[in-house]
DSSP file (Angstrom, degrees, kcal/mol; ACC not computed):
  #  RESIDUE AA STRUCTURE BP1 BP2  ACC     N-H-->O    O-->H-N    N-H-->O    O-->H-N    TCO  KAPPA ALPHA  PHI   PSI    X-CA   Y-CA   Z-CA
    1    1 A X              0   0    0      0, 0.0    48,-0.2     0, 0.0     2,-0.2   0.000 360.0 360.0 360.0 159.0  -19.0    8.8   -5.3
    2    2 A X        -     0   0    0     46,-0.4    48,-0.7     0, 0.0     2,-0.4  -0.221 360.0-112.8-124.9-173.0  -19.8    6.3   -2.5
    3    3 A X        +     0   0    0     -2,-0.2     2,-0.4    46,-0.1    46,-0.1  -0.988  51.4 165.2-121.6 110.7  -17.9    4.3   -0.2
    4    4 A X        -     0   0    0     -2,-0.4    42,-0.2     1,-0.2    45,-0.0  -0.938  41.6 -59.9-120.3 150.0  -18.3    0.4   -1.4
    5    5 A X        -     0   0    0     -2,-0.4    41,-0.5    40,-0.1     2,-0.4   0.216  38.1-158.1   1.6 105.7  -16.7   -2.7   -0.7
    6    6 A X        -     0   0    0     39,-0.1     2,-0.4    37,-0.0    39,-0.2  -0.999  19.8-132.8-121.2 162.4  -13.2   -3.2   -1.4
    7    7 A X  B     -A   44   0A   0     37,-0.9    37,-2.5    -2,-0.4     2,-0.8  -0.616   9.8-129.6-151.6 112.1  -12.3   -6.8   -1.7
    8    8 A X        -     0   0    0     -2,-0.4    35,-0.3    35,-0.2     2,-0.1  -0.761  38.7-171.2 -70.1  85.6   -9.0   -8.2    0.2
    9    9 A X        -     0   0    0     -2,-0.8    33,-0.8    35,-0.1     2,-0.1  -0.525  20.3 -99.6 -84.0 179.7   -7.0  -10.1   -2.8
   10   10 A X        -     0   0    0      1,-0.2     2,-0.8    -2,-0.1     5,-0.1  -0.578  31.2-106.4-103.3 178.4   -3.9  -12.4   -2.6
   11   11 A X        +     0   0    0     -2,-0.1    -1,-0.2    29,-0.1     5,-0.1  -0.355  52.8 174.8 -76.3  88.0   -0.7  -11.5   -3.2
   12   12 A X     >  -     0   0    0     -2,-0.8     4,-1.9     3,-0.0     5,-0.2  -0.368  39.1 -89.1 -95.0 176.7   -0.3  -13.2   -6.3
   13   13 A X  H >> S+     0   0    0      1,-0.3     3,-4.2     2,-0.2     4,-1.6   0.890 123.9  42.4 -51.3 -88.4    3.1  -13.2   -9.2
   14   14 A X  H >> S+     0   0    0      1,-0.3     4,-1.4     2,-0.2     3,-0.7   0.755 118.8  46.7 -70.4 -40.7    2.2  -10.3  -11.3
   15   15 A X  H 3> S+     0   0    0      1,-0.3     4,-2.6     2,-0.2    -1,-0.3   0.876 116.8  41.6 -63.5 -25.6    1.3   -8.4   -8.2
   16   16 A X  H <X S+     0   0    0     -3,-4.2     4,-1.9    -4,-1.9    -1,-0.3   0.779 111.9  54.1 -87.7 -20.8    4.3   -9.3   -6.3
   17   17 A X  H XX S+     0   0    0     -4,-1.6     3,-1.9    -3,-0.7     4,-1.0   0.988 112.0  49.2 -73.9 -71.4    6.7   -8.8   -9.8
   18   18 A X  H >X S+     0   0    0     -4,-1.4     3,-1.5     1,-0.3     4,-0.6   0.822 112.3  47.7 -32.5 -81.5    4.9   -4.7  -10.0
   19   19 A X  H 3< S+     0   0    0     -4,-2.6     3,-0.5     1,-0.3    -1,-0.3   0.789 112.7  47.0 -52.5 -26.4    5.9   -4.5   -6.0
   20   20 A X  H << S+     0   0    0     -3,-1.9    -2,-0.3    -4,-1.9    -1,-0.3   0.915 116.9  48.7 -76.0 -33.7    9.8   -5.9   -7.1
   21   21 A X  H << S+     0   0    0     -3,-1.5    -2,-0.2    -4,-1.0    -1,-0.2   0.416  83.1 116.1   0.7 -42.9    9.5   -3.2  -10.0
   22   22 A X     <  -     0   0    0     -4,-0.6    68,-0.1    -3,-0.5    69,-0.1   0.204  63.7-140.0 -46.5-178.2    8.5   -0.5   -7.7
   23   23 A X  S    S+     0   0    0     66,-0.2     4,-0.2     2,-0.1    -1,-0.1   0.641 106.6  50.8 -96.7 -35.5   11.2    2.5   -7.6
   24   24 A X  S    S+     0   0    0      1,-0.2    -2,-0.1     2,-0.1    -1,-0.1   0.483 111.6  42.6 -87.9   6.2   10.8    2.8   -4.4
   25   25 A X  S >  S+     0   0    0     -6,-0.1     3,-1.2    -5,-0.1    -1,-0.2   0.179  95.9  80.9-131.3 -15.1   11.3   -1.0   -3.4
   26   26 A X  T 3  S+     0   0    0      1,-0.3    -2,-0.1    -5,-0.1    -3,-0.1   0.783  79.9  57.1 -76.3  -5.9   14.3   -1.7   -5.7
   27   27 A X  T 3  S+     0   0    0     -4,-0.2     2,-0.5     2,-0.1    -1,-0.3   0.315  93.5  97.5 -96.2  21.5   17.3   -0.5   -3.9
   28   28 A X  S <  S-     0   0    0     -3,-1.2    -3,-0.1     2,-0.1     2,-0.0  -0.775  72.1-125.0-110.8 127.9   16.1   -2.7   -1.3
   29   29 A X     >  -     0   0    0     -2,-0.5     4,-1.5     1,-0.1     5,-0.2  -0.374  34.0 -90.3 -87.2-170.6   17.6   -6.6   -0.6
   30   30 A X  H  > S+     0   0    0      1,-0.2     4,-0.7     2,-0.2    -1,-0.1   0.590 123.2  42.3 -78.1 -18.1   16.1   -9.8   -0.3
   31   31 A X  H >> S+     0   0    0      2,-0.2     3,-5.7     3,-0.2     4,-1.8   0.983 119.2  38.8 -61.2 -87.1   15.5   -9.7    3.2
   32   32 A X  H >> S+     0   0    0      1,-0.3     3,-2.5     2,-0.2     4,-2.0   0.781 115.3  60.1 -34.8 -75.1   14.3   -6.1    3.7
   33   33 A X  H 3X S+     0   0    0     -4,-1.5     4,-1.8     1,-0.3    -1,-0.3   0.643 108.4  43.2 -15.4 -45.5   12.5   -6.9    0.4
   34   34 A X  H <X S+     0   0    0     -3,-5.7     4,-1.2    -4,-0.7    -1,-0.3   0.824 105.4  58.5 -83.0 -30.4   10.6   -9.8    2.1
   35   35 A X  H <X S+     0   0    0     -3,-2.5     4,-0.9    -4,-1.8    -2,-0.2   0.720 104.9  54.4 -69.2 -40.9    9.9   -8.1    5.2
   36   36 A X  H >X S+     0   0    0     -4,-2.0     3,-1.7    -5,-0.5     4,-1.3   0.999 108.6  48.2 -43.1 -70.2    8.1   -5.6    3.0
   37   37 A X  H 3< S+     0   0    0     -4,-1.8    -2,-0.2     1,-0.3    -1,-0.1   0.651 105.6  58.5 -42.0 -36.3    6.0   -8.3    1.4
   38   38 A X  H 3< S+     0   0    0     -4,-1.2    -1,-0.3     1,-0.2    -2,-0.2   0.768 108.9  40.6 -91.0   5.7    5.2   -9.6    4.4
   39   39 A X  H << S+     0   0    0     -3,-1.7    -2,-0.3    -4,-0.9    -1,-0.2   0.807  98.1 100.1 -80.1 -30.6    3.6   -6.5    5.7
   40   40 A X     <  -     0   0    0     -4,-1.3     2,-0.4    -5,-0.2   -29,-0.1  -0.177  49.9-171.4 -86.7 171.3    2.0   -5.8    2.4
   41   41 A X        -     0   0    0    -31,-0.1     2,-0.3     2,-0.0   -31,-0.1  -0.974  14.1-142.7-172.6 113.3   -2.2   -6.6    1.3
   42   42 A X        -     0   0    0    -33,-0.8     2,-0.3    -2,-0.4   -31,-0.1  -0.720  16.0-173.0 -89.6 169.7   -3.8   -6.3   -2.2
   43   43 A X        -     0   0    0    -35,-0.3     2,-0.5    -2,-0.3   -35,-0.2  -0.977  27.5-133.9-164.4 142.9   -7.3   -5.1   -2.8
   44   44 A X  B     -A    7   0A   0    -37,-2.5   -37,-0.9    -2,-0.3     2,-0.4  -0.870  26.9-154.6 -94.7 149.0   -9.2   -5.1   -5.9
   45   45 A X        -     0   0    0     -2,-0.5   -39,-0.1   -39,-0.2   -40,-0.1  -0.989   7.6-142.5-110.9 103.5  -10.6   -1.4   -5.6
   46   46 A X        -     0   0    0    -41,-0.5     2,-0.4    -2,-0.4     3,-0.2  -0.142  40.8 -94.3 -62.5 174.9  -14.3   -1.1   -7.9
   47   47 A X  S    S+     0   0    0      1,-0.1     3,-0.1    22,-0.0    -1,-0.1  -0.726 102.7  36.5-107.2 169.2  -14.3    2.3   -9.6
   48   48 A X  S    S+     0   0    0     -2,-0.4   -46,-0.4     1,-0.2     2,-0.3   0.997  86.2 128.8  58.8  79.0  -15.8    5.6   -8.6
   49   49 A X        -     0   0    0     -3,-0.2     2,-1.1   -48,-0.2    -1,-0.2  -0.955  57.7-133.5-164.6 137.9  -14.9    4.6   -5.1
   50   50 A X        -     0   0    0    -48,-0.7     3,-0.1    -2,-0.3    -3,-0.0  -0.807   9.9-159.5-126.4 130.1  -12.9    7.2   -3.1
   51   51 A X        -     0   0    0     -2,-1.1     2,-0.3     1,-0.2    -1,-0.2   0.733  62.5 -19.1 -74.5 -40.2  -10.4    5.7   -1.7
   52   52 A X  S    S-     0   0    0      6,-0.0     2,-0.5     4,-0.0    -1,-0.2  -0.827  75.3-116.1-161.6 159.1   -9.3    8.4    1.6
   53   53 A X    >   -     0   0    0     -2,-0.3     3,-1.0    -3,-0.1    20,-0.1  -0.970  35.9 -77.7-122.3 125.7  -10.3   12.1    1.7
   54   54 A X  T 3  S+     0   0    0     -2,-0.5    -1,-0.1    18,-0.3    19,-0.0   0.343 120.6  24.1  14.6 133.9   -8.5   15.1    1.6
   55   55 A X  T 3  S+     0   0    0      1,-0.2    -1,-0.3    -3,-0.1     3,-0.1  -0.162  83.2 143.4  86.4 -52.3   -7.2   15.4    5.4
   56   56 A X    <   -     0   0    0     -3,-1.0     2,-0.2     1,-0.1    -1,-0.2  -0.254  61.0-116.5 -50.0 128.3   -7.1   11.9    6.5
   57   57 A X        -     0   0    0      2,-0.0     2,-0.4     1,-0.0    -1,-0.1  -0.558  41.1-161.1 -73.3 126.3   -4.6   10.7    8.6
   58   58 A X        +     0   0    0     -2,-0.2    41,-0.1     1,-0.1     3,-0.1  -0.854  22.7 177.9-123.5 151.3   -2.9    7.9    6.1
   59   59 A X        +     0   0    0     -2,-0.4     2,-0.3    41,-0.0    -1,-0.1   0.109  64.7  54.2-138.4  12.4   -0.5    4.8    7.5
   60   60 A X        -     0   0    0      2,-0.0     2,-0.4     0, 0.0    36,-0.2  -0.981  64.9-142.0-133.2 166.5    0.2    3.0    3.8
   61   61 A X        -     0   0    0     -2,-0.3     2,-0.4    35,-0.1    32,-0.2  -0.967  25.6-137.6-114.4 152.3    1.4    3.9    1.0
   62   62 A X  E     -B   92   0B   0     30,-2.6    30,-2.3    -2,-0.4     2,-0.3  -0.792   8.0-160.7-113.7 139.6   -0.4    2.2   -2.5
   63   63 A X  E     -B   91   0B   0     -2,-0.4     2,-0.6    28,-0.2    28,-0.2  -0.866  16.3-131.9-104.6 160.0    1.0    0.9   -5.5
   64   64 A X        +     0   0    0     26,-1.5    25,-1.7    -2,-0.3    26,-0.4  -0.971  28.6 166.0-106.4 117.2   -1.1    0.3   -8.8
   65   65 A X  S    S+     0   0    0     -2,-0.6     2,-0.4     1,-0.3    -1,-0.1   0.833  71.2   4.9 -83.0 -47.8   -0.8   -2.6  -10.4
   66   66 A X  S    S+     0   0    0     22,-0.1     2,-0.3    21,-0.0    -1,-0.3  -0.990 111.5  11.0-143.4 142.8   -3.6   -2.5  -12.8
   67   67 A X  S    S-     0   0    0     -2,-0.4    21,-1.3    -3,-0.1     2,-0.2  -0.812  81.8 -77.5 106.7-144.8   -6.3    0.6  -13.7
   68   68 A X  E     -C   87   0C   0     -2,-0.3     2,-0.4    19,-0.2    19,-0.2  -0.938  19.3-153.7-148.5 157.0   -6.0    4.5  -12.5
   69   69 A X  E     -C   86   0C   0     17,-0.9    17,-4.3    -2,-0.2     2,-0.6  -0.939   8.9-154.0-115.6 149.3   -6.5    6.4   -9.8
   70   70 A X  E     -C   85   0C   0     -2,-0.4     2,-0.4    15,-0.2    15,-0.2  -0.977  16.0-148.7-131.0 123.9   -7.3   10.1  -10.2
   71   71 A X  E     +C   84   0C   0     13,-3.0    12,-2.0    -2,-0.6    13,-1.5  -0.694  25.9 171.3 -94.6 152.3   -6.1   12.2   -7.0
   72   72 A X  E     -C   82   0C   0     -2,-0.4     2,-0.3    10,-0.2   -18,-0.3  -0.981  18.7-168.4-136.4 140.9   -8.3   15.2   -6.3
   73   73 A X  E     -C   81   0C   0      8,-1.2     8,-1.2    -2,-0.4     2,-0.1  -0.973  23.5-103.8-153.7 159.3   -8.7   17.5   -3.8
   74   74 A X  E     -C   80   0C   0     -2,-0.3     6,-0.2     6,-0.1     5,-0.1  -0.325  16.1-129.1 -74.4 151.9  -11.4   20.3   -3.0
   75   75 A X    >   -     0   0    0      4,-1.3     3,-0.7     1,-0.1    -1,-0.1  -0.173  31.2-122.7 -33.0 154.4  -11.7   24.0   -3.3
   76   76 A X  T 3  S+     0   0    0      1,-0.1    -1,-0.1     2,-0.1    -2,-0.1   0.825 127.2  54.6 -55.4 -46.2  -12.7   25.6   -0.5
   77   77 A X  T 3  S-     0   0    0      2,-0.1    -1,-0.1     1,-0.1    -3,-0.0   0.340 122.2-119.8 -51.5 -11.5  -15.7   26.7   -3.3
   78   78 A X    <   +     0   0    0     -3,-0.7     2,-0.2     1,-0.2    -1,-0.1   0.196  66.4 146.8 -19.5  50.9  -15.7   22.8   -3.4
   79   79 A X        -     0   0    0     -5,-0.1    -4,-1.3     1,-0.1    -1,-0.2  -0.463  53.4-109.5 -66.1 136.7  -14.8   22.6   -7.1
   80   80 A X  E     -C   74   0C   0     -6,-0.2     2,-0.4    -2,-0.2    -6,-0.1  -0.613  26.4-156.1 -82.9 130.6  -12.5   19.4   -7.8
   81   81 A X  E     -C   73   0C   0     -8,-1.2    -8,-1.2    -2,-0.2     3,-0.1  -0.926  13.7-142.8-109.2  88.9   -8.5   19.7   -8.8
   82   82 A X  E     +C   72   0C   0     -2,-0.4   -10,-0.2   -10,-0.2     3,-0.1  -0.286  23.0 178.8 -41.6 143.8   -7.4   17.1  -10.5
   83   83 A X  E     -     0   0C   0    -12,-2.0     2,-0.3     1,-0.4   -11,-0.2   0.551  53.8 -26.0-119.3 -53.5   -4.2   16.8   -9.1
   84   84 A X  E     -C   71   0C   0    -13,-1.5   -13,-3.0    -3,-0.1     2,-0.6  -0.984  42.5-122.2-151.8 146.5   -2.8   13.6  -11.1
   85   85 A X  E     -C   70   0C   0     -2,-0.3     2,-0.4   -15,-0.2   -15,-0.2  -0.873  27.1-164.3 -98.9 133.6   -3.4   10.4  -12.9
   86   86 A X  E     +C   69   0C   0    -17,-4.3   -17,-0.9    -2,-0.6     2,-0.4  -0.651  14.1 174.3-105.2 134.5   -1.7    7.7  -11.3
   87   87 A X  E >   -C   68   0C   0     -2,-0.4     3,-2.7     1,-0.2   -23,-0.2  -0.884  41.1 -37.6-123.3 173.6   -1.4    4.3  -13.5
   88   88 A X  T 3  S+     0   0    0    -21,-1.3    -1,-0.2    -2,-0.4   -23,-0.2   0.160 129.8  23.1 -25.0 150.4    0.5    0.8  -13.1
   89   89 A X  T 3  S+     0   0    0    -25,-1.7    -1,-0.2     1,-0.2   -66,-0.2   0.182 101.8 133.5  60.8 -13.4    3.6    0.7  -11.6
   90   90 A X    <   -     0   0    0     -3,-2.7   -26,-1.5   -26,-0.4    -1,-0.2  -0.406  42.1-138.0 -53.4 146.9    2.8    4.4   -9.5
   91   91 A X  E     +B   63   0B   0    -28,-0.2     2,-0.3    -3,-0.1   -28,-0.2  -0.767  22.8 171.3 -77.5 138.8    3.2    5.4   -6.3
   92   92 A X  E     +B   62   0B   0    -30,-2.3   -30,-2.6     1,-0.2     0, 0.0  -0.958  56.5  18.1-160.3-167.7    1.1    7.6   -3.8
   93   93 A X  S    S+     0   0    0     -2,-0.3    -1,-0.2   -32,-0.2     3,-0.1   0.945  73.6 150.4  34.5  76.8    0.3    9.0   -0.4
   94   94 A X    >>  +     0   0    0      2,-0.1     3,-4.2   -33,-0.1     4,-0.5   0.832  57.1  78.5 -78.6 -49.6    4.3    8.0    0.2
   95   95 A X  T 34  +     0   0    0      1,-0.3    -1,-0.1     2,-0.2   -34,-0.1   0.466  69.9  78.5 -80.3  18.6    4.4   10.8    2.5
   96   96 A X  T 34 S+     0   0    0    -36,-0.2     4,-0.4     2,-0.1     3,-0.4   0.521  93.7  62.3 -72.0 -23.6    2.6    8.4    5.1
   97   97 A X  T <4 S+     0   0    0     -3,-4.2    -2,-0.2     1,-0.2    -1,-0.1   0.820 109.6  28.9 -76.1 -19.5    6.2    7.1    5.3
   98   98 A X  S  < S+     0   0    0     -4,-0.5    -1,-0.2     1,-0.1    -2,-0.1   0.123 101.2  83.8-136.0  33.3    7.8    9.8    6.4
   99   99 A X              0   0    0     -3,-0.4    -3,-0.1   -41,-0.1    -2,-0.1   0.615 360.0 360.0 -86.3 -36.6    4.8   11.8    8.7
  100  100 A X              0   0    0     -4,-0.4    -3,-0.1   -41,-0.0    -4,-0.1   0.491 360.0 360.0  94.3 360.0    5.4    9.7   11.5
């Protein structure tokens, strides 16, 4: 897979209704809630695009609004383990939040 382009979009209703939706964004009020928002970036992601690699120091965490991601990671042997498939309204790499 290759590294290509991914494409800064804005933060538009349905994206911003999926982030009010999130699980991890609901206990939250309108303040905090906004303060999120304004930190936060969409990106249309093309497919077959790898997104970070196994290792990589990570400092967001991503929601999916629309599509899949499939996390993977290598053998050592480097044979691929699916690990999950994440669709709309998923979380991941959350534990960029709480690494430090």
């Amino acid at each position: 897979m290759a590294r290509r382009q991914i494409e800064k979009i804005e933060l538009n209703y349905t994206i911003l209704e999926a982030v009010r939706s999130c699980v991890l964004l609901q206990p939250l009020d309108e303040a905090a809630f906004a303060q999120v928002v304004d930190l936060a970036h969409a990106k249309q992601i093309p497919g077959n695009v790898i997104l970070f690699e196994q290792g990589a120091a990570l400092s967001n965490i991503y929601l999916i609004v629309s599509g899949a991601i499939k996390l993977q990671r290598l053998s050592p042997a480097g044979d691929e383990k699916v690990l999950n498939i994440l669709r709309p309204g998923q979380t991941f790499a959350e534990a960029a939040l709480f690494s430090g």
